[in-house]
C-alpha positions as CSV (number, residue, x, y, z in Angstrom):
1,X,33.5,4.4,17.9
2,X,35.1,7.9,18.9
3,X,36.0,8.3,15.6
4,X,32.3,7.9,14.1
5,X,31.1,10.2,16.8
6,X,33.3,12.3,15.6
7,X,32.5,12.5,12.0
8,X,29.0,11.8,12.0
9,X,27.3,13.6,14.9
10,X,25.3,15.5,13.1
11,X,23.7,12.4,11.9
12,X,23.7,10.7,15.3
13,X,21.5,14.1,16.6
14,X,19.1,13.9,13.5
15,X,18.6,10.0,14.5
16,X,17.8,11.5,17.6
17,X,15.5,13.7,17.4
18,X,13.5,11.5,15.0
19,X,13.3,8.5,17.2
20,X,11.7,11.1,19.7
21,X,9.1,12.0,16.9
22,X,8.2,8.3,16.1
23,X,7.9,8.0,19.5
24,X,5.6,10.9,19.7
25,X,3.6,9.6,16.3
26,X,2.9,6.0,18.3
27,X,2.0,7.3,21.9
28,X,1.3,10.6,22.2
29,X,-0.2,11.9,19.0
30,X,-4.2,12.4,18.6
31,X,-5.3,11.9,15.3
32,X,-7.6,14.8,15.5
33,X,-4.7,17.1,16.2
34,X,-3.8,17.5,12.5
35,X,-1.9,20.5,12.7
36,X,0.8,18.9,15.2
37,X,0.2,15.7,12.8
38,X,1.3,17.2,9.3
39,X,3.7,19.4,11.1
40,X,5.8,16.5,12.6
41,X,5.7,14.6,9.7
42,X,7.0,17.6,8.0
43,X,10.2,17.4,10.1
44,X,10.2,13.9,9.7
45,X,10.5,14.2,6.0
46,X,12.9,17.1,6.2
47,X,15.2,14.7,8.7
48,X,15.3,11.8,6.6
49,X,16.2,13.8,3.8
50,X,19.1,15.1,5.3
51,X,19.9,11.0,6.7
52,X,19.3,9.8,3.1
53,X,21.3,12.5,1.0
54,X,23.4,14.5,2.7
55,X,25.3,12.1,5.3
56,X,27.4,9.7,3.5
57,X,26.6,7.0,5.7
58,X,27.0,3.2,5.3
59,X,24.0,1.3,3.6
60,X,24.1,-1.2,6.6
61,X,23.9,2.0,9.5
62,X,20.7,3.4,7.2
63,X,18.9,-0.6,7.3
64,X,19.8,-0.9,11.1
65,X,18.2,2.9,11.9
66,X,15.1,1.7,9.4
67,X,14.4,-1.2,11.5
68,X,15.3,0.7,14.9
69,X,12.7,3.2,13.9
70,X,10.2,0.7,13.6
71,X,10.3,-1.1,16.9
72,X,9.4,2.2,18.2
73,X,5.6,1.3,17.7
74,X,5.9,-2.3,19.0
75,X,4.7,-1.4,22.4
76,X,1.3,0.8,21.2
77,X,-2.0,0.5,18.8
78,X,-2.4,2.0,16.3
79,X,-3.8,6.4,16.7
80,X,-4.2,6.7,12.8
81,X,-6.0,4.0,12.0
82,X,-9.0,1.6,13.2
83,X,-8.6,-1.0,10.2
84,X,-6.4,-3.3,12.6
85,X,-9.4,-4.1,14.2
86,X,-11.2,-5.5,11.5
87,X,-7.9,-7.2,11.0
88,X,-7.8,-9.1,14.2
89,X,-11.3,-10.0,13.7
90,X,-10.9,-11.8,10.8
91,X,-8.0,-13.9,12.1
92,X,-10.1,-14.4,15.3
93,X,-13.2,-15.5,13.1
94,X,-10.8,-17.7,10.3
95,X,-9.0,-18.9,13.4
96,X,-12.1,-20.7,14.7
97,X,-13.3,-22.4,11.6
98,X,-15.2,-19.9,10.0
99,X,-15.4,-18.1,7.0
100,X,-14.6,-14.7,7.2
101,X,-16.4,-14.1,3.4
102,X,-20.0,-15.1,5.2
103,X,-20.2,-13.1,8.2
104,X,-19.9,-9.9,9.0
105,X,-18.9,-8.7,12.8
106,X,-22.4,-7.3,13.0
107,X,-23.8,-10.2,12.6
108,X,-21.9,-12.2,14.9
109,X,-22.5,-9.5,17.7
110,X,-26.2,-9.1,17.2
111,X,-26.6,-13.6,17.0
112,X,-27.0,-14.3,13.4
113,X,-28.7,-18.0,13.2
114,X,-25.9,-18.5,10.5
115,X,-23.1,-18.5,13.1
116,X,-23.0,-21.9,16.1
117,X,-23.2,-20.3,19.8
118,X,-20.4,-22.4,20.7
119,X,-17.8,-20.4,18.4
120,X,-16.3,-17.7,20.7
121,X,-14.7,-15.3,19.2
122,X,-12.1,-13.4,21.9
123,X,-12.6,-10.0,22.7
124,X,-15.3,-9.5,20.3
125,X,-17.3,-6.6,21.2
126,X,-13.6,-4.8,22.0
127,X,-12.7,-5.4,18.2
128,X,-16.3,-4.4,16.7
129,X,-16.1,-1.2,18.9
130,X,-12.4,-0.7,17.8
131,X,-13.8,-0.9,13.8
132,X,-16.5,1.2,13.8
133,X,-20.4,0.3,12.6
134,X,-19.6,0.7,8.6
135,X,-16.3,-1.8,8.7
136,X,-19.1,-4.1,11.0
137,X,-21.4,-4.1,8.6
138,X,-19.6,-5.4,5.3
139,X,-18.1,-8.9,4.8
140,X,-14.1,-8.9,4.7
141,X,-12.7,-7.8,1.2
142,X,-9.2,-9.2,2.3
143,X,-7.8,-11.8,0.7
144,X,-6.9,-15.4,1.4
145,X,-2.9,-14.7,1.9
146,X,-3.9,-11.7,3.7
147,X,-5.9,-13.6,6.0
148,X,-2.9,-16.2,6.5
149,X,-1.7,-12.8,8.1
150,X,-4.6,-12.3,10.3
151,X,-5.1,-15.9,11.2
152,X,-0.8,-15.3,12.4
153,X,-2.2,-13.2,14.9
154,X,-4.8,-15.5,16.6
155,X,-2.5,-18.2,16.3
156,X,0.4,-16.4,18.7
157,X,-1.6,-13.7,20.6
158,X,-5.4,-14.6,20.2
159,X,-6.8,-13.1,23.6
160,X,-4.3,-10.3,23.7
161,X,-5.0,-6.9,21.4
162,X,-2.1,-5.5,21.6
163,X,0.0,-9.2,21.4
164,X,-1.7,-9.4,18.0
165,X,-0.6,-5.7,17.0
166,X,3.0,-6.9,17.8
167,X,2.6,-10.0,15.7
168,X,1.3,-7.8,12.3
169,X,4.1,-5.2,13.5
170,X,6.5,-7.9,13.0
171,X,5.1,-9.3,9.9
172,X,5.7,-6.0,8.2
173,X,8.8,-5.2,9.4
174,X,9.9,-8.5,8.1
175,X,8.5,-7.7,4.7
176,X,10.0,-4.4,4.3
177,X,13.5,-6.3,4.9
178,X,12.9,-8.0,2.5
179,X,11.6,-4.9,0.3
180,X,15.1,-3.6,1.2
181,X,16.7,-6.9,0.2
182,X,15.4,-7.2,-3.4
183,X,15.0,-3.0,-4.0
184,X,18.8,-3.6,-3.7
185,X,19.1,-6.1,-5.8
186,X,16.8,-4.4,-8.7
187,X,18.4,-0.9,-8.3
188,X,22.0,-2.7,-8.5
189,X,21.0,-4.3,-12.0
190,X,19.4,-1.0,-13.3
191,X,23.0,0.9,-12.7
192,X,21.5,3.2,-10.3
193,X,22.6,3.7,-6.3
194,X,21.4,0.9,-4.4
195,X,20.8,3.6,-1.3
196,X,17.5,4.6,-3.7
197,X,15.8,2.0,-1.7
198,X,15.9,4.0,2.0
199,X,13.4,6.7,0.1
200,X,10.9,3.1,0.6
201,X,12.8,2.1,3.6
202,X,13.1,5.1,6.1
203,X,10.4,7.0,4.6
204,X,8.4,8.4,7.2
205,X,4.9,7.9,5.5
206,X,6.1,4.3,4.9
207,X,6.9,3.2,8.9
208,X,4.2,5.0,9.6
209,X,1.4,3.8,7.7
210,X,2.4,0.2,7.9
211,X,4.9,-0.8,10.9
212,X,2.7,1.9,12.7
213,X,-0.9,1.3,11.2
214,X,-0.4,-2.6,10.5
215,X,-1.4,-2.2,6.3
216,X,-0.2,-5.0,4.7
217,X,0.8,-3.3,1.6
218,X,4.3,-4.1,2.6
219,X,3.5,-7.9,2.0
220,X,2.1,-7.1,-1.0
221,X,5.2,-5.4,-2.7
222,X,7.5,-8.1,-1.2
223,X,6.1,-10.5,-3.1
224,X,5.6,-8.0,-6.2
225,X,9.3,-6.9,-6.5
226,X,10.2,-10.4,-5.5
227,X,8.7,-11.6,-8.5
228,X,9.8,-8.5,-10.1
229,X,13.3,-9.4,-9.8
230,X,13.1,-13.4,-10.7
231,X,11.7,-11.7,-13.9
232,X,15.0,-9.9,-14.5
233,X,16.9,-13.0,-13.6
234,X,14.7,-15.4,-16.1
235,X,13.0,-17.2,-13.6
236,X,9.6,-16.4,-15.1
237,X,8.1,-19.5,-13.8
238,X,9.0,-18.9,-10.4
239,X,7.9,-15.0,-11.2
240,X,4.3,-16.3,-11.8
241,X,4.1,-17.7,-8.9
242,X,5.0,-15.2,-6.3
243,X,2.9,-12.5,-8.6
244,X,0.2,-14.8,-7.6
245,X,0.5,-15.1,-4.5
246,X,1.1,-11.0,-4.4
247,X,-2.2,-10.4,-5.6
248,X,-4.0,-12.5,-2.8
249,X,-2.3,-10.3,-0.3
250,X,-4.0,-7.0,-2.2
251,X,-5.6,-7.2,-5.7
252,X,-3.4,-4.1,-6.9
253,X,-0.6,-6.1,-8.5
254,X,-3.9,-7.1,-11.4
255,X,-3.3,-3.7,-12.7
256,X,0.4,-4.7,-13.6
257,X,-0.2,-7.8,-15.2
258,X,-1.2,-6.2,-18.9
259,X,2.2,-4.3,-18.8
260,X,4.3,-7.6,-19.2
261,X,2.9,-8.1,-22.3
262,X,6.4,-6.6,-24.6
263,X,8.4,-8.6,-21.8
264,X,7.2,-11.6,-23.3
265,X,6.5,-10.5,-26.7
266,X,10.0,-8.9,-27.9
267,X,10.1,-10.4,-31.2
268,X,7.4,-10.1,-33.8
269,X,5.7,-13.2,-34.2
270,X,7.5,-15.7,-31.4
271,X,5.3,-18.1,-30.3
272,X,8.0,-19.0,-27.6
273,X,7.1,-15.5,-26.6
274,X,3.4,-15.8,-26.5
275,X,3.1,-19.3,-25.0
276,X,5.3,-18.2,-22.5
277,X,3.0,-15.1,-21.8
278,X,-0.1,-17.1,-21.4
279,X,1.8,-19.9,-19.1
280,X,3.1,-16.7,-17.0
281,X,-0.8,-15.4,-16.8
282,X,-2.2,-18.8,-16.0
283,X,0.3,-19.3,-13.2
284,X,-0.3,-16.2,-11.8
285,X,-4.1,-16.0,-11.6
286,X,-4.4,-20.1,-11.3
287,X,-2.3,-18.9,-7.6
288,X,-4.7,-16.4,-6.9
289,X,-7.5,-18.7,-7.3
290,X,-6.5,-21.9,-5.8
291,X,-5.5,-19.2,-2.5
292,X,-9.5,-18.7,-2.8
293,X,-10.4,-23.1,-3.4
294,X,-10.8,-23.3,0.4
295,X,-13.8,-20.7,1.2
296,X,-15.0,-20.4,-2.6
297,X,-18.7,-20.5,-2.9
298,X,-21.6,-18.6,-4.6
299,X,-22.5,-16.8,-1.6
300,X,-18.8,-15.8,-0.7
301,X,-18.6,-14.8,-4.1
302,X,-21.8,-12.4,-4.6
303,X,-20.3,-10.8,-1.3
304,X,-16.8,-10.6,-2.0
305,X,-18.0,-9.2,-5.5
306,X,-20.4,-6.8,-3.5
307,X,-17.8,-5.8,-0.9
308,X,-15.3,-4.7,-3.7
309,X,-17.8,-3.0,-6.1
310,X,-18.5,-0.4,-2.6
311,X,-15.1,1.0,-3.2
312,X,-16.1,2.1,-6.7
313,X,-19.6,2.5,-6.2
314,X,-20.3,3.8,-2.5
315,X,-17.0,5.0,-0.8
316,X,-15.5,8.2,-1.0
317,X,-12.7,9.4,0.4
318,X,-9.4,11.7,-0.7
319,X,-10.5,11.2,-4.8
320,X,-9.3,13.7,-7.6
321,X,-10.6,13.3,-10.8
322,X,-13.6,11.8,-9.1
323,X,-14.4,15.0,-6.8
324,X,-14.7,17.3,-9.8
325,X,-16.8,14.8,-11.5
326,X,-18.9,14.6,-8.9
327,X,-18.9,18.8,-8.7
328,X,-20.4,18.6,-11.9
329,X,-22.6,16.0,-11.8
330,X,-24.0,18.2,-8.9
331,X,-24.3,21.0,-11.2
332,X,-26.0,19.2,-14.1
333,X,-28.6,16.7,-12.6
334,X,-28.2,17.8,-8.8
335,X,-27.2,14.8,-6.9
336,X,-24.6,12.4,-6.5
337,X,-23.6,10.1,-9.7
338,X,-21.0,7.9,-8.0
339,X,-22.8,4.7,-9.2
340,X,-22.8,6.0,-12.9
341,X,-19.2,7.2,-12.3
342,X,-18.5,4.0,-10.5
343,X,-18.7,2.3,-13.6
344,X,-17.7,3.9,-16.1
345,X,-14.1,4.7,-14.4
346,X,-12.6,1.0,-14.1
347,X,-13.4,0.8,-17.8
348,X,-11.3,4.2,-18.2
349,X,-8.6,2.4,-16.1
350,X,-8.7,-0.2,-18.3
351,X,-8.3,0.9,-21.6
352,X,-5.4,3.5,-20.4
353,X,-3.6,0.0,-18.8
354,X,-4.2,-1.6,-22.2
355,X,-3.0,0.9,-24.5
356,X,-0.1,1.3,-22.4
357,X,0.7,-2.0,-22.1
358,X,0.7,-2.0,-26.3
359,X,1.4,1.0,-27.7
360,X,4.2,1.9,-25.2
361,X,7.7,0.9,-25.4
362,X,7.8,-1.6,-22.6
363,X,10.1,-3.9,-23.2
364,X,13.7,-3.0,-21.0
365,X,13.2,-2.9,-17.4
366,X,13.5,0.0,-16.9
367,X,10.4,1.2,-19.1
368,X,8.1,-1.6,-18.1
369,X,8.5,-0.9,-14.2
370,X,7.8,3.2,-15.7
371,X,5.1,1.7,-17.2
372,X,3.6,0.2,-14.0
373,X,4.1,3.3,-12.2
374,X,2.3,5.2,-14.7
375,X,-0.5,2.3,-14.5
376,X,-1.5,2.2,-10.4
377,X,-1.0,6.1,-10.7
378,X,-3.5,6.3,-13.3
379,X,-5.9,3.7,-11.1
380,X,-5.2,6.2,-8.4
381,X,-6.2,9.4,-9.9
382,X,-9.2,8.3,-10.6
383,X,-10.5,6.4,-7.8
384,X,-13.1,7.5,-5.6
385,X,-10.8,6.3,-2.7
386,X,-7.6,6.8,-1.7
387,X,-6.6,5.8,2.0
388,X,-2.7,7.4,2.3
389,X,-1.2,4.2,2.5
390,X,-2.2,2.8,-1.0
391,X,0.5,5.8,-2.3
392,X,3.2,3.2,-0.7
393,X,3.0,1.3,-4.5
394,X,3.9,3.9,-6.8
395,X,6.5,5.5,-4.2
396,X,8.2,1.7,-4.5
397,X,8.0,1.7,-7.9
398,X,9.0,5.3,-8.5
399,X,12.6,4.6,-7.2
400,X,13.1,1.9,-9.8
401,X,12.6,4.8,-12.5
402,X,13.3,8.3,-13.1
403,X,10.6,9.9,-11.6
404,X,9.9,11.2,-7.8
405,X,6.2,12.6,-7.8
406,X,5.3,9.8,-5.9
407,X,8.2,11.0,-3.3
408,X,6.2,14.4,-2.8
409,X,2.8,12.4,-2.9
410,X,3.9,10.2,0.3
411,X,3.9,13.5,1.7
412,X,1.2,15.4,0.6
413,X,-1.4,12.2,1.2
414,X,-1.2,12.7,4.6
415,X,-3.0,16.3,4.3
416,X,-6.4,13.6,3.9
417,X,-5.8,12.9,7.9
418,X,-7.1,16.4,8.2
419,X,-10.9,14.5,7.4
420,X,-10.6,13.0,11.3
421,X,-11.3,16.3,13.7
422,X,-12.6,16.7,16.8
423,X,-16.7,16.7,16.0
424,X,-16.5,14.2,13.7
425,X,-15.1,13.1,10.1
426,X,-15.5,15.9,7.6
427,X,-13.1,16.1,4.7
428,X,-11.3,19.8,3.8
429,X,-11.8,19.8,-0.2
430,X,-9.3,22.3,0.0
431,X,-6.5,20.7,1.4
432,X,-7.4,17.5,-1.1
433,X,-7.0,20.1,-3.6
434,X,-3.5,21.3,-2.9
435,X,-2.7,17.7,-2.7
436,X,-2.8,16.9,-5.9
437,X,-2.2,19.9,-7.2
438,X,1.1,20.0,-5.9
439,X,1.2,16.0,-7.0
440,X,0.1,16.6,-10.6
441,X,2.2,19.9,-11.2
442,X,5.4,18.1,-10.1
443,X,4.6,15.4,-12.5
444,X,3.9,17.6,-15.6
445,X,7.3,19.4,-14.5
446,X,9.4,16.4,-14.2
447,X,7.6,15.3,-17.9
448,X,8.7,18.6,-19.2
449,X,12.1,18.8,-18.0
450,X,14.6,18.5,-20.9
451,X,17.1,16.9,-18.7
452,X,15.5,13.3,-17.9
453,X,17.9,12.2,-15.6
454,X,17.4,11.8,-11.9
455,X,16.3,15.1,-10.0
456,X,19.4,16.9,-9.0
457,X,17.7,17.6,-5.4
458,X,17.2,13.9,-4.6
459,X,20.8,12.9,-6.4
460,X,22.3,10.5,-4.2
């Protein structure tokens, strides 16, 4: 013990002072003080950088310090986010027999005739307050597995807000274990430094936005590199499955699904290939449906259909491409065209996903999981939303390849906190310019570097 105190004090102090700063993040910072907020983080980043590459310290201390880090906000709700809420709600509402697809909180609140007075739903005015009037007005757009999460939380701690925190807190750590597990495993096969992973692991966007904020985007990526990695191994069967199950967590693993295409299909005209390509598909989205067999109906479907078509066709919120569409489309007909744009973008998405699931060599690991990167980064850039912790999908994948713009974007996506101030939510077009300025230039320069190997700055 004196000897590692010895040799790696430095690393003891910076472990530190950053547990102090989490513990700041989860009970003393105000989301409307951005400028303490981005500075913070700042030193965050700059300390896990020094953790990650510059102390040569075990892979077990890093996965210990990962998990220590994210205990810190076990005893706290959430400051940077109000989604848990909505969250709880639907647990609460599932919990009690209901279906969480055919009411909204609104409704419940104000007496909707649809809904028995004898269902009590704990705390319920609490969690409506907590979500704000827009989340209480829309039907959930979570799916089933992601409401196995939800309904977790009523089962264990279902008249205690912050029990139920813990419970989701605990859920995510588990699944970023687990991220650690298999991001291991992958970066091991690939030949590349298995200690890749902590850039997911002790990233400070990533504990944040998920141990801290409760997004279940960590679920999500468990089960895609899970299935991921029995890909690799041959278990394609098996890889099906827990794809499927993936996308009921969050629909974003859909995007990926074109890009396994060459996996499959490596020799012209193998009809092992293609049959086993179609079983693969049918697993996958026959798991995805039969998540959905308990609450399908028409009327859940209109409003599940309804619910997601708001992201494309209503919401805005820390877009790119999108925002200087919109610019123009101010300049040319003088009002909004986000249902136009809404549109016409998902096709856009798709074609890209298409033609680079075909014309691109996919067919090693290592360029398929490029190729996915390249595919949510696309969806990204044009999206009319981008809440900061969808950017925890291409930062996961990014370590699996040899790029690390999505490295700088966990950083820069937190500039869209600056939207939350004191009078209100207004968003700074300016800082949500620098953002992906700074995103899109590292990108082109990484594209444009002659070398291609990993960045020398971020060499472990």
């Amino acid at each position: 013990m004196a000897f590692f105190l010895r040799t790696h004090y430095k690393v003891l102090v910076l472990t530190i002072l950053s547990a102090l700063l989490y513990w700041y993040f989860a009970y003393e910072l105000i989301r409307s003080d951005f400028i303490v907020l981005i500075t913070s983080l700042f030193v965050l980043f700059v300390f896990t950088y020094l953790i990650i590459q510059k102390a040569k310290i075990s892979f077990w201390y890093l996965a210990i310090l990962g998990i220590l880090f994210r205990l810190i906000f076990m005893g706290v709700l959430p400051n940077l986010s109000q989604d848990f809420y909505r969250f709880l709600w639907d647990g609460r509402v599932l919990f009690q027999g209901m279906n969480p697809y055919l009411i909204t909180p609104q409704s419940y609140i104000v007496g909707s005739s649809m809904i028995s007075n004898t269902v009590i739903i704990a705390q319920a005015q609490d969690l409506v307050n907590g979500m704000g009037p827009l989340n209480a007005s829309h039907y959930s757009n979570y799916p089933p597995v992601n409401q196995l999460l939800f309904v977790l939380t009523a089962l264990f701690a279902g008249k205690s807000v912050l029990g139920s925190s813990i419970v989701l807190i605990l859920i995510n750590i588990l699944a970023d274990i687990g991220i650690l597990y298999f991001g291991k495993k992958i970066l091991e096969v690939l030949g590349k430094d298995p200690k890749w992973i902590f850039w997911y692991f002790l990233n400070p966007f990533i504990i944040i936005e998920l141990s801290g904020n409760l997004h279940a985007e960590g679920v999500m990526l468990l089960f895609l590199i899970w299935s991921i990695y029995l890909l690799i191994k041959g278990q394609w069967v098996g890889s099906s499955i827990v794809l499927g199950i993936s996308i009921s967590v969050k629909l974003l693993p859909l995007l990926i699904l074109p890009i396994l295409f060459q996996w499959f299909i490596r020799k012209e005209n193998s009809v092992k290939g293609w049959w086993k390509l179609g079983i693969y598909y049918i697993l996958a989205l026959g798991t995805f449906a039969i998540s959905f067999a308990p609450f399908i109906s028409k009327e859940v479907i209109s409003h599940y259909l309804g619910t997601i078509g708001l992201w494309f066709q209503d919401f805005e919120f820390n877009a790119s491409v999108y925002y200087v569409i919109r610019w123009i489309g101010f300049k040319i007909v003088g009002w909004n065209i986000i249902e136009t744009v809404g549109l016409i973008l998902p096709i856009i998405i798709f074609l890209f996903i298409i033609a680079l699931s075909i014309f691109r060599n996919n067919k090693e690991i290592l360029n398929m999981m490029t190729a996915m990167l390249f595919a949510v980064s696309f969806y990204f850039l044009l999206a009319t939303t981008i809440h900061p912790w969808y950017i925890a999908t291409p930062l996961l994948l990014s370590l699996f390849t040899k790029y690390r713009f999505p490295i700088v974007w966990s950083f820069m996506v937190m500039l869209s906190y600056a939207a939350y101030g004191e009078n209100g939510f207004h968003e700074n077009l300016w800082l949500v310019g620098i953002e992906y300025v700074v995103v899109i230039l590292f990108f082109i320069w990484e594209l444009s570097r002659k070398d291609q190997r990993e960045l020398g700055f971020l060499r472990l």
